[in-house]
C-alpha positions in Angstrom: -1.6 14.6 -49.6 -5.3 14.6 -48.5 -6.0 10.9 -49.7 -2.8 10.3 -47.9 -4.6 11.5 -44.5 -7.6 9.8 -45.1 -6.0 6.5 -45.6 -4.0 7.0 -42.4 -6.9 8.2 -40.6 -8.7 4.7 -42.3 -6.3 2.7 -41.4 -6.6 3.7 -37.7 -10.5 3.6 -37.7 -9.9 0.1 -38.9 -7.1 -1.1 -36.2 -9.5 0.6 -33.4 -12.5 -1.2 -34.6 -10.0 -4.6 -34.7 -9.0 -3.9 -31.2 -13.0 -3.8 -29.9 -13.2 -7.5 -29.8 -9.9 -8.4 -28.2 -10.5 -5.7 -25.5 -12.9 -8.5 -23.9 -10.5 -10.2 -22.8 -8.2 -7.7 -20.9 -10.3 -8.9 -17.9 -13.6 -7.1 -16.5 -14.4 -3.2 -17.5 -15.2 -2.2 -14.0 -13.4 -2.5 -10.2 -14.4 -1.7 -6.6 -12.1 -1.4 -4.0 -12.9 -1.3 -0.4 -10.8 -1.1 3.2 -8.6 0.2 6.1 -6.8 3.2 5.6 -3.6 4.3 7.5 -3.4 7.8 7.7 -0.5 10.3 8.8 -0.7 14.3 8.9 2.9 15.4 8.8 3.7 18.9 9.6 0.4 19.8 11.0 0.3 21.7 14.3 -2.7 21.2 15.6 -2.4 17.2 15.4 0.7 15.7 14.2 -0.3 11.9 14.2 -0.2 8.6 12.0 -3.2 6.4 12.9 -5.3 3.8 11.7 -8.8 5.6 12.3 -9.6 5.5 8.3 -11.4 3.5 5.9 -11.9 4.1 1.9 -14.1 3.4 -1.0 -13.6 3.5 -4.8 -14.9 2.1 -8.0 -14.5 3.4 -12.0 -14.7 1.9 -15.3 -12.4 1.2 -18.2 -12.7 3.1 -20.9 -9.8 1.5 -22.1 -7.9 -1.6 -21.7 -6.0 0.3 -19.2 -7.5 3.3 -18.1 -10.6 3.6 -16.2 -12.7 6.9 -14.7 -14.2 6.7 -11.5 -14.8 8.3 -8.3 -13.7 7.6 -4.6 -14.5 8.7 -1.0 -12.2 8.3 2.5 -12.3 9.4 6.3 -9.8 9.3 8.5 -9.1 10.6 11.8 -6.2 12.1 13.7 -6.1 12.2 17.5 -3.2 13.9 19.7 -2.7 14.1 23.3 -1.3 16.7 24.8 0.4 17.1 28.4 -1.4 19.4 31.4 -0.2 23.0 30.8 -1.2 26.5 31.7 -2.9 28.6 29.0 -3.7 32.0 29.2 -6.6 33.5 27.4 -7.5 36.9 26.3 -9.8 38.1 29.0 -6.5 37.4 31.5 -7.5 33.9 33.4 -5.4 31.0 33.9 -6.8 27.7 32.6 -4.4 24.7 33.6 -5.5 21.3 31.9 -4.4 18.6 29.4 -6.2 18.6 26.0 -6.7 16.5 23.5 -6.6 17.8 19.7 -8.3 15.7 16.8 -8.5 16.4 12.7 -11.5 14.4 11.1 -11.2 14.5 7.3 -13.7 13.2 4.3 -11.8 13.6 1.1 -14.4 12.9 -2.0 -13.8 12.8 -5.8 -12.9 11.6 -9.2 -10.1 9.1 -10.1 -8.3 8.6 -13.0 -6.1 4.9 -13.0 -4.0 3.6 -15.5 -3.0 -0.3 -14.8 0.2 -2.0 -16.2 -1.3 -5.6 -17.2 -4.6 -7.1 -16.7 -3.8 -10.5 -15.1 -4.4 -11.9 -11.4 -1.8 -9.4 -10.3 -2.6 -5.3 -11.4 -0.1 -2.6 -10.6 -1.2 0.5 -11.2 -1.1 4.6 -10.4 -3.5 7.0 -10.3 -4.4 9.9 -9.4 -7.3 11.7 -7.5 -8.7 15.2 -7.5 -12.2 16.3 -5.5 -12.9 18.5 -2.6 -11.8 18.0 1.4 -14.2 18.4 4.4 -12.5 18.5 7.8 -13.3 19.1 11.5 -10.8 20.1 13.9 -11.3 20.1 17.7 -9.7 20.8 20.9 -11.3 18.8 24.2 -10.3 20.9 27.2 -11.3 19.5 30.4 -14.8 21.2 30.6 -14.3 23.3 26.7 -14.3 22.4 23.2 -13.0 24.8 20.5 -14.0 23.5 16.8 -13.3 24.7 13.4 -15.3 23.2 10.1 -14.1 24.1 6.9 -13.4 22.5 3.1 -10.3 22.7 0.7 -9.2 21.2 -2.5 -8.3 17.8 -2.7 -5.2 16.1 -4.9 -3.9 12.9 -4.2 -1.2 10.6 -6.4 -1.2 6.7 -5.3 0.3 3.4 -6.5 -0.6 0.4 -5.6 -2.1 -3.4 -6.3 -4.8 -5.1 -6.6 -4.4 -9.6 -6.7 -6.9 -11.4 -8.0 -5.5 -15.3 -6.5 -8.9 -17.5 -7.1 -9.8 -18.3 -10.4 -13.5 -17.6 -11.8 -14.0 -15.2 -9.2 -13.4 -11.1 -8.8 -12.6 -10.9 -5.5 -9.1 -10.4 -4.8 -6.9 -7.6 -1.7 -5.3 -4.4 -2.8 -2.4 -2.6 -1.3 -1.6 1.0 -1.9 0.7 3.7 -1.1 -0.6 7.8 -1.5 -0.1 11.0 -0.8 -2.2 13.5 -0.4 -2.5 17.7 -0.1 -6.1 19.4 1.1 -6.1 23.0 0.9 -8.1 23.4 4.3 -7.1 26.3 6.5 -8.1 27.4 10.0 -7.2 31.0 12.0 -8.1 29.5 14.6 -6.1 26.4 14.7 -3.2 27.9 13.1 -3.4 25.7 10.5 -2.4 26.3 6.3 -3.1 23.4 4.1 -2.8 19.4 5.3 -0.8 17.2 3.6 -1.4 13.5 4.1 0.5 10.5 3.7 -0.3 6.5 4.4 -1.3 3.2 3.1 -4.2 0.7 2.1 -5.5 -2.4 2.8 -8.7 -3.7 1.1 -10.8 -6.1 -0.8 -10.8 -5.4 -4.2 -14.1 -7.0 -6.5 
């Protein structure tokens, strides 16, 4: 039974150390990807928007033929408008304006990707876990009200990257994600933001 175990264990030391040379040539260990971000923030009260304020950056490393560690970093913005009304606060007076509301966001983490193939075209998934910084504002016509706070970050996404020119990394990536932030604000009435867009980019 044990030399049994030891030749199975053996036998798949040996196929690993058979699979290091071919791994070469699954394409290049390492990616960057870089673009514009479209961002929506359904289901959040204080502003309910889908905007193209956003932008993104990521890069990791395959440890294997198809998966690869990394890390990542995004911004977007949300801006709402919102029509001349009377509000009424605590100490009694009457304030009659139109506001705008905005939500700034700068999600940061690791990524974990797992890739189909390793040709010119690359469809993958992956998934992305870090921490969320936002700023949330209200613009009254002479007040601002603000609110800075951080949540967990968790995001799933599949996309593409297209590799068209031979002898050459640079290729475009597309991507769908969503994403939940555990941010909350008293003050803005606000209990978690979930996210939801796309991506355009280079990818290298």
């Amino acid at each position: 039974m044990k030399k049994g175990i030891i030749y199975i264990l053996l036998a798949a030391a040996v196929s690993m150390a058979a699979a290091l040379p071919s791994d070469a040539q699954v394409g290049k260990r390492w990616y960057i990807n870089a673009g514009w971000q479209f961002n929506a923030t359904p289901g959040n009260e204080h502003a309910e928007a889908a905007q193209g304020w956003g932008g993104y950056l990521e890069g990791g490393y395959y440890l294997l033929p198809r998966i690869a560690v990394g890390a990542f970093a995004s911004y977007n913005t949300a801006n709402e408008y919102v029509a001349r009304t009377t509000y009424y606060p605590a100490d009694g007076e009457a304030l009659n304006t139109d506001m705008f509301r905005s939500l700034y966001q700068v999600p940061f983490g690791a990524v974990l990707r797992y890739r189909f193939t390793w040709s010119k075209f690359e469809p993958y998934v992956e998934a992305k876990v870090g921490a969320n910084y936002a700023d949330q504002y209200s613009y009254f016509s002479q007040y601002a009200v603000y609110d800075r706070n951080w949540g967990f970050y968790a995001s799933p996404e599949v996309g593409f990257t297209w590799h068209p020119f031979n002898r050459t990394n640079f290729g475009f990536q597309f991507a769908l994600y969503y994403s939940y932030a555990s941010n909350r604000s008293e003050s803005f009435g606000m209990d978690g933001i979930n996210n939801c867009g796309f991506k355009l980019g280079l990818a290298f």
